[in-house]
N, C-alpha and C positions, 0 to 999 in steps of 0.2 A: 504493500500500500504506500510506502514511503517513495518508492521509482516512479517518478513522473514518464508515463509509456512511449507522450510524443511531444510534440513542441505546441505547449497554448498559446496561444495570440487574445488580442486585444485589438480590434479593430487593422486584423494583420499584422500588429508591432508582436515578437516573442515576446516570453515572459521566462523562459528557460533552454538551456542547450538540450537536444536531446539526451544526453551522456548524465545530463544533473540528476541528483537525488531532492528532489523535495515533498516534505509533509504535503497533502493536500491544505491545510492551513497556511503555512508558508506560501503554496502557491496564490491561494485566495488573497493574499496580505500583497504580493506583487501583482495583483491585478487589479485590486483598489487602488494601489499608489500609482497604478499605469494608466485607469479611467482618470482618474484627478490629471495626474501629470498633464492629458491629455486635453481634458476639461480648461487647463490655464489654458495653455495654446490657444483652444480656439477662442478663447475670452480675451485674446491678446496682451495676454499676462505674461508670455513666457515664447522666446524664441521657435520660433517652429522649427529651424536646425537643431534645438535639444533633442536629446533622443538616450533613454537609457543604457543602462552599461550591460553588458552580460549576466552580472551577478545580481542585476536588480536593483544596482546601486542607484539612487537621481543624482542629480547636479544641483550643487546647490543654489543654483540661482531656480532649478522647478522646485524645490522646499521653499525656497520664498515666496514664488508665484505660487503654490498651493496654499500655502498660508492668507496670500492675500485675495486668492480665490473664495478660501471658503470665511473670511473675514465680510466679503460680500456676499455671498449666496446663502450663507446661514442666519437666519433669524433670529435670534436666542434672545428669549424676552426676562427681563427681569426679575428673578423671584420676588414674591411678596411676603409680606410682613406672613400675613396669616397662613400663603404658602409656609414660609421659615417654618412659624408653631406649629403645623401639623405634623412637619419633616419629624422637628426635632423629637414629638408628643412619641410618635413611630417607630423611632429609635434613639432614645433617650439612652441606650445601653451604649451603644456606637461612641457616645462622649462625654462615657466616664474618663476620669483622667487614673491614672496607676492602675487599671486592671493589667493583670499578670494571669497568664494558664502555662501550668506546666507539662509538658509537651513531648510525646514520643510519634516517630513515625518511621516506615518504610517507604521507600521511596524508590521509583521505578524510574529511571532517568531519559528522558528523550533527547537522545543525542543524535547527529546526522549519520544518515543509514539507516538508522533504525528501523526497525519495522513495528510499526505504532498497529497494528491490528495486532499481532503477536503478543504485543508489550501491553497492549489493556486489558487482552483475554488474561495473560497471567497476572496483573494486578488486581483483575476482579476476584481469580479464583483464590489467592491469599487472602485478600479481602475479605470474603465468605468465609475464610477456614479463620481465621481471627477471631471474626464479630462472630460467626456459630462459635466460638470456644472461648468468649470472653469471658475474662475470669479465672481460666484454667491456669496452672501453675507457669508462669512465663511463658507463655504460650507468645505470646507478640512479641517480648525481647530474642526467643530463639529463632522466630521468624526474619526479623528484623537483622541478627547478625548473618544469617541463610542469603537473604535478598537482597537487603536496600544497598542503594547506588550511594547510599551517603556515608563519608567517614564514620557517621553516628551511630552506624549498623555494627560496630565495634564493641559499643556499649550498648548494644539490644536497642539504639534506635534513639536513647535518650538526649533531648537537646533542651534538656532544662528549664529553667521559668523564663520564658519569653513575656514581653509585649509586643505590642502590633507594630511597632517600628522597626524589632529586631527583624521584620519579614517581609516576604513579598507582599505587594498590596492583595494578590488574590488568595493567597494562603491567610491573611491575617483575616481575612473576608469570613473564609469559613469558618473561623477556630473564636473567633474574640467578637464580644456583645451576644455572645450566647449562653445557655445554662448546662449542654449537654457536657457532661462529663462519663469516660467509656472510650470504647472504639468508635468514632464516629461514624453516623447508617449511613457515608457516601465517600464513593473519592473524592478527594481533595485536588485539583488541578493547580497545576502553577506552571510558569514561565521554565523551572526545572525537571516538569514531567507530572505523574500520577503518583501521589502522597494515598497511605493508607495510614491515620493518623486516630494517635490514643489520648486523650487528656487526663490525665490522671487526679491532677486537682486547678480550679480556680481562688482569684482576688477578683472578687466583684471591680474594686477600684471606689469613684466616691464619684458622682453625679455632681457635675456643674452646672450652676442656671445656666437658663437657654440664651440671657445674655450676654455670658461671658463664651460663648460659644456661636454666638449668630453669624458670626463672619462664616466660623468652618460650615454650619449649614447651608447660608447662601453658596458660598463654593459647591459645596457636594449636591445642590441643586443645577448650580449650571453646569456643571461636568453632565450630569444626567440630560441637560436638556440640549448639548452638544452632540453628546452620542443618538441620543433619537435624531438630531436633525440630522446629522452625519447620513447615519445609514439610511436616513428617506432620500437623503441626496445620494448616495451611492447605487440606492437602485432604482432611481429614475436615469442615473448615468447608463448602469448595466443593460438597461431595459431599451436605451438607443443604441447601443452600443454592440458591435458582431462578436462572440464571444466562444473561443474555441478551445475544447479542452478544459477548462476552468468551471464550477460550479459556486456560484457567489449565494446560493440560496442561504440565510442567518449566518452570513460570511462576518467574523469579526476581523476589524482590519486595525491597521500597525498604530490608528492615528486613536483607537478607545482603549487603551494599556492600562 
Protein backbone atom coordinates (compact mmCIF):
# COMPACT_ATOMS: atom_id res chain seq x y z
CA UNK A 1 0.00 0.00 0.00
CA UNK A 2 2.81 2.20 0.71
CA UNK A 3 4.22 1.89 -3.48
CA UNK A 4 2.71 4.52 -5.23
CA UNK A 5 1.80 1.94 -8.76
CA UNK A 6 2.09 4.94 -11.30
CA UNK A 7 2.64 8.53 -11.68
CA UNK A 8 -0.50 10.81 -10.33
CA UNK A 9 -0.91 14.10 -11.91
CA UNK A 10 -2.73 17.11 -11.17
CA UNK A 11 -4.08 18.79 -13.99
CA UNK A 12 -1.04 16.65 -15.86
CA UNK A 13 1.64 18.24 -13.53
CA UNK A 14 3.24 14.76 -11.53
CA UNK A 15 3.12 14.46 -8.05
CA UNK A 16 5.67 11.58 -7.96
CA UNK A 17 8.44 9.57 -9.83
CA UNK A 18 7.31 6.26 -10.72
CA UNK A 19 10.22 4.56 -8.69
CA UNK A 20 8.84 6.63 -5.25
CA UNK A 21 7.49 5.09 -2.39
CA UNK A 22 4.67 7.01 -0.83
CA UNK A 23 1.89 6.65 1.89
CA UNK A 24 -1.30 7.36 0.05
CA UNK A 25 -1.44 10.34 2.79
CA UNK A 26 1.77 11.67 1.75
CA UNK A 27 0.49 11.51 -1.60
CA UNK A 28 -2.87 13.22 -0.98
CA UNK A 29 -0.69 16.10 1.04
CA UNK A 30 1.32 16.63 -2.44
CA UNK A 31 -1.77 17.00 -4.34
CA UNK A 32 -3.38 19.76 -2.08
CA UNK A 33 -0.18 21.68 -2.17
CA UNK A 34 -0.01 21.17 -6.07
CA UNK A 35 -4.15 22.27 -6.43
CA UNK A 36 -3.12 25.58 -4.33
CA UNK A 37 0.23 25.95 -5.95
CA UNK A 38 -1.72 25.85 -8.93
CA UNK A 39 -4.62 28.00 -7.76
CA UNK A 40 -1.94 31.11 -7.18
CA UNK A 41 -0.84 30.99 -10.62
CA UNK A 42 -3.97 31.39 -12.04
CA UNK A 43 -4.94 34.00 -9.48
CA UNK A 44 -1.76 35.65 -10.78
CA UNK A 45 -0.08 35.36 -7.55
CA UNK A 46 2.69 33.22 -8.59
CA UNK A 47 4.90 32.98 -11.74
CA UNK A 48 3.48 30.51 -14.18
CA UNK A 49 7.40 29.39 -14.89
CA UNK A 50 7.14 27.97 -11.12
CA UNK A 51 6.69 24.53 -11.36
CA UNK A 52 7.46 21.96 -8.47
CA UNK A 53 10.59 19.88 -7.68
CA UNK A 54 10.45 16.03 -7.95
CA UNK A 55 10.37 15.57 -4.40
CA UNK A 56 7.34 17.69 -3.87
CA UNK A 57 9.22 20.25 -2.74
CA UNK A 58 7.48 24.21 -3.61
CA UNK A 59 9.47 27.23 -4.01
CA UNK A 60 9.31 29.56 -1.86
CA UNK A 61 8.01 32.25 -3.53
CA UNK A 62 4.48 29.47 -4.37
CA UNK A 63 4.43 29.34 -0.07
CA UNK A 64 4.07 32.87 -0.33
CA UNK A 65 1.78 33.03 -3.00
CA UNK A 66 -0.39 30.30 -1.26
CA UNK A 67 -0.39 32.01 1.64
CA UNK A 68 -1.57 35.15 0.11
CA UNK A 69 -3.96 33.20 -1.95
CA UNK A 70 -5.68 31.74 0.76
CA UNK A 71 -5.24 35.15 2.90
CA UNK A 72 -7.93 36.16 0.09
CA UNK A 73 -10.02 33.26 -0.73
CA UNK A 74 -10.66 32.29 2.94
CA UNK A 75 -13.39 33.98 4.83
CA UNK A 76 -12.80 33.29 8.45
CA UNK A 77 -15.15 35.25 10.60
CA UNK A 78 -14.40 36.38 13.99
CA UNK A 79 -15.36 34.36 16.89
CA UNK A 80 -17.73 35.77 19.23
CA UNK A 81 -17.84 36.56 22.65
CA UNK A 82 -20.79 33.89 23.28
CA UNK A 83 -19.05 31.68 20.45
CA UNK A 84 -15.67 31.93 23.12
CA UNK A 85 -18.27 30.64 26.32
CA UNK A 86 -19.75 27.96 24.74
CA UNK A 87 -16.12 26.61 23.27
CA UNK A 88 -14.75 27.16 26.60
CA UNK A 89 -18.27 25.62 28.74
CA UNK A 90 -17.34 22.37 26.05
CA UNK A 91 -14.10 21.97 27.03
CA UNK A 92 -13.29 23.59 30.15
CA UNK A 93 -10.83 20.26 30.79
CA UNK A 94 -8.60 21.39 27.47
CA UNK A 95 -7.47 24.48 29.83
CA UNK A 96 -6.80 23.34 32.92
CA UNK A 97 -3.26 24.55 33.57
CA UNK A 98 -0.79 21.40 35.29
CA UNK A 99 -2.65 18.57 34.33
CA UNK A 100 -0.05 15.67 34.10
CA UNK A 101 -1.03 11.76 32.99
CA UNK A 102 1.39 9.39 33.25
CA UNK A 103 1.89 7.44 30.22
CA UNK A 104 2.91 4.10 28.63
CA UNK A 105 2.77 3.07 25.01
CA UNK A 106 3.75 0.91 22.14
CA UNK A 107 4.37 2.37 19.29
CA UNK A 108 4.26 1.06 15.79
CA UNK A 109 6.48 3.52 13.73
CA UNK A 110 5.65 4.73 10.14
CA UNK A 111 8.76 5.17 8.43
CA UNK A 112 9.37 5.33 4.53
CA UNK A 113 8.63 1.92 2.94
CA UNK A 114 6.67 0.81 5.00
CA UNK A 115 3.97 -0.95 4.60
CA UNK A 116 1.10 0.99 6.59
CA UNK A 117 -1.71 -1.96 5.76
CA UNK A 118 0.65 -4.41 7.36
CA UNK A 119 1.78 -2.11 10.02
CA UNK A 120 -2.08 -1.20 11.23
CA UNK A 121 -3.33 -4.91 10.99
CA UNK A 122 -0.47 -5.69 13.56
CA UNK A 123 -1.05 -2.61 15.61
CA UNK A 124 -4.76 -3.45 15.81
CA UNK A 125 -4.07 -7.11 16.61
CA UNK A 126 -1.62 -6.17 19.89
CA UNK A 127 -4.02 -3.61 20.50
CA UNK A 128 -6.80 -6.34 21.14
CA UNK A 129 -4.59 -8.61 22.95
CA UNK A 130 -3.62 -5.78 25.47
CA UNK A 131 -7.03 -4.14 26.03
CA UNK A 132 -8.61 -8.01 26.17
CA UNK A 133 -5.86 -8.64 28.98
CA UNK A 134 -5.98 -5.47 30.77
CA UNK A 135 -4.84 -5.83 34.00
CA UNK A 136 -3.20 -9.08 33.59
CA UNK A 137 0.38 -9.27 35.15
CA UNK A 138 2.54 -6.87 32.65
CA UNK A 139 0.94 -7.87 30.04
CA UNK A 140 1.49 -4.28 28.12
CA UNK A 141 5.06 -3.70 29.59
CA UNK A 142 6.17 -7.27 27.83
CA UNK A 143 4.27 -6.32 24.86
CA UNK A 144 5.73 -3.15 24.70
CA UNK A 145 9.48 -4.40 25.13
CA UNK A 146 8.37 -7.32 22.14
CA UNK A 147 7.04 -4.34 19.62
CA UNK A 148 7.21 -0.74 20.15
CA UNK A 149 9.40 1.22 17.79
CA UNK A 150 10.38 3.48 20.63
CA UNK A 151 13.51 3.53 22.90
CA UNK A 152 10.68 3.40 25.78
CA UNK A 153 9.93 -0.34 24.69
CA UNK A 154 13.07 -0.93 26.82
CA UNK A 155 11.40 -0.04 29.97
CA UNK A 156 7.90 -1.85 28.85
CA UNK A 157 6.90 1.36 27.07
CA UNK A 158 7.04 3.78 30.08
CA UNK A 159 7.40 7.50 29.39
CA UNK A 160 6.44 8.88 32.52
CA UNK A 161 4.22 11.89 33.79
CA UNK A 162 3.88 14.00 30.61
CA UNK A 163 1.87 17.10 29.94
CA UNK A 164 0.47 18.11 26.76
CA UNK A 165 3.46 20.07 25.70
CA UNK A 166 5.82 17.38 26.34
CA UNK A 167 3.91 15.88 22.91
CA UNK A 168 2.62 15.91 19.66
CA UNK A 169 -0.38 18.11 19.28
CA UNK A 170 -2.35 14.96 18.16
CA UNK A 171 -1.10 12.55 20.77
CA UNK A 172 -1.68 15.15 23.41
CA UNK A 173 -5.22 15.34 21.61
CA UNK A 174 -6.11 11.87 22.73
CA UNK A 175 -4.53 11.40 26.19
CA UNK A 176 -5.15 14.86 28.15
CA UNK A 177 -8.69 16.70 29.13
CA UNK A 178 -9.94 13.25 29.58
CA UNK A 179 -10.89 10.94 32.57
CA UNK A 180 -10.15 7.52 30.88
CA UNK A 181 -7.43 5.82 32.74
CA UNK A 182 -6.41 1.91 31.37
CA UNK A 183 -5.48 0.88 27.92
CA UNK A 184 -7.19 3.35 25.82
CA UNK A 185 -10.46 1.69 23.43
CA UNK A 186 -8.58 3.36 20.30
CA UNK A 187 -5.34 3.95 18.56
CA UNK A 188 -3.74 6.76 19.12
CA UNK A 189 -2.28 8.30 15.68
CA UNK A 190 0.59 10.71 15.44
CA UNK A 191 2.88 12.34 13.03
CA UNK A 192 5.21 9.20 14.45
CA UNK A 193 2.98 6.22 13.50
CA UNK A 194 0.06 4.06 15.51
CA UNK A 195 0.60 4.46 19.44
CA UNK A 196 -1.31 1.65 21.57
CA UNK A 197 -1.22 3.77 24.61
CA UNK A 198 -1.96 2.89 28.78
CA UNK A 199 -2.46 5.67 31.36
CA UNK A 200 -1.81 4.57 34.27
CA UNK A 201 -2.64 7.49 36.43
CA UNK A 202 -3.89 11.29 36.02
CA UNK A 203 -3.49 15.20 37.77
CA UNK A 204 -6.68 16.77 36.94
CA UNK A 205 -4.59 20.12 36.83
CA UNK A 206 -6.66 23.25 38.36
CA UNK A 207 -9.20 25.07 35.97
CA UNK A 208 -8.75 28.62 34.87
CA UNK A 209 -11.47 31.24 34.36
CA UNK A 210 -12.46 31.57 31.00
CA UNK A 211 -10.94 34.98 31.09
CA UNK A 212 -7.76 34.32 31.70
CA UNK A 213 -7.97 31.97 28.82
CA UNK A 214 -10.05 33.65 26.17
CA UNK A 215 -7.25 34.47 23.83
CA UNK A 216 -6.38 30.59 23.62
CA UNK A 217 -10.11 29.91 22.81
CA UNK A 218 -10.49 32.45 20.27
CA UNK A 219 -7.24 30.92 18.75
CA UNK A 220 -8.58 27.23 18.97
CA UNK A 221 -11.75 28.69 17.23
CA UNK A 222 -10.05 30.16 14.38
CA UNK A 223 -7.61 27.30 13.63
CA UNK A 224 -11.09 25.34 13.51
CA UNK A 225 -12.73 27.74 11.34
CA UNK A 226 -9.44 27.71 8.91
CA UNK A 227 -9.53 24.18 8.53
CA UNK A 228 -13.37 23.86 7.57
CA UNK A 229 -12.61 26.77 5.00
CA UNK A 230 -9.46 25.14 3.92
CA UNK A 231 -10.84 21.90 2.97
CA UNK A 232 -14.29 23.59 1.32
CA UNK A 233 -11.80 25.35 -0.72
CA UNK A 234 -9.66 22.39 -1.53
CA UNK A 235 -12.49 20.41 -2.85
CA UNK A 236 -14.00 22.93 -4.90
CA UNK A 237 -10.24 23.09 -6.27
CA UNK A 238 -10.30 19.01 -6.62
CA UNK A 239 -13.63 19.12 -8.15
CA UNK A 240 -12.23 21.45 -11.32
CA UNK A 241 -9.59 20.03 -11.23
CA UNK A 242 -8.32 16.58 -13.66
CA UNK A 243 -7.09 14.33 -11.13
CA UNK A 244 -5.18 11.01 -11.72
CA UNK A 245 -4.12 8.52 -9.47
CA UNK A 246 -4.79 10.50 -6.34
CA UNK A 247 -7.90 10.01 -4.10
CA UNK A 248 -8.42 13.59 -2.04
CA UNK A 249 -11.98 12.06 -0.67
CA UNK A 250 -11.45 13.58 3.63
CA UNK A 251 -7.90 14.20 2.22
CA UNK A 252 -6.01 15.91 5.35
CA UNK A 253 -3.56 18.12 3.99
CA UNK A 254 0.14 19.57 5.16
CA UNK A 255 -1.46 23.03 5.77
CA UNK A 256 -4.28 21.59 9.05
CA UNK A 257 -1.06 19.85 11.37
Amino acid sequence: MTTTAAVARINGFALNAAEENLTPQALRQRACTELLRQAAQRAGLLDRADAPTPDGIISEAAASAIEALLQRELKLPEPTEDACRRHYAAHESAYRRGERVRVRHILFAVTPGVDVTALRKQAEAIFLDVRCHDGRADGFGAAARKWSNCPSGAHGGDLGWLEATDCAPEFAREVFGRTEVGVLPRLVHSRFGLHVVEVLEREAGEAQAFEAVRGAVASALRHQAFVTALRQYLSLLAGEATLEGVDLEAADTPLVR
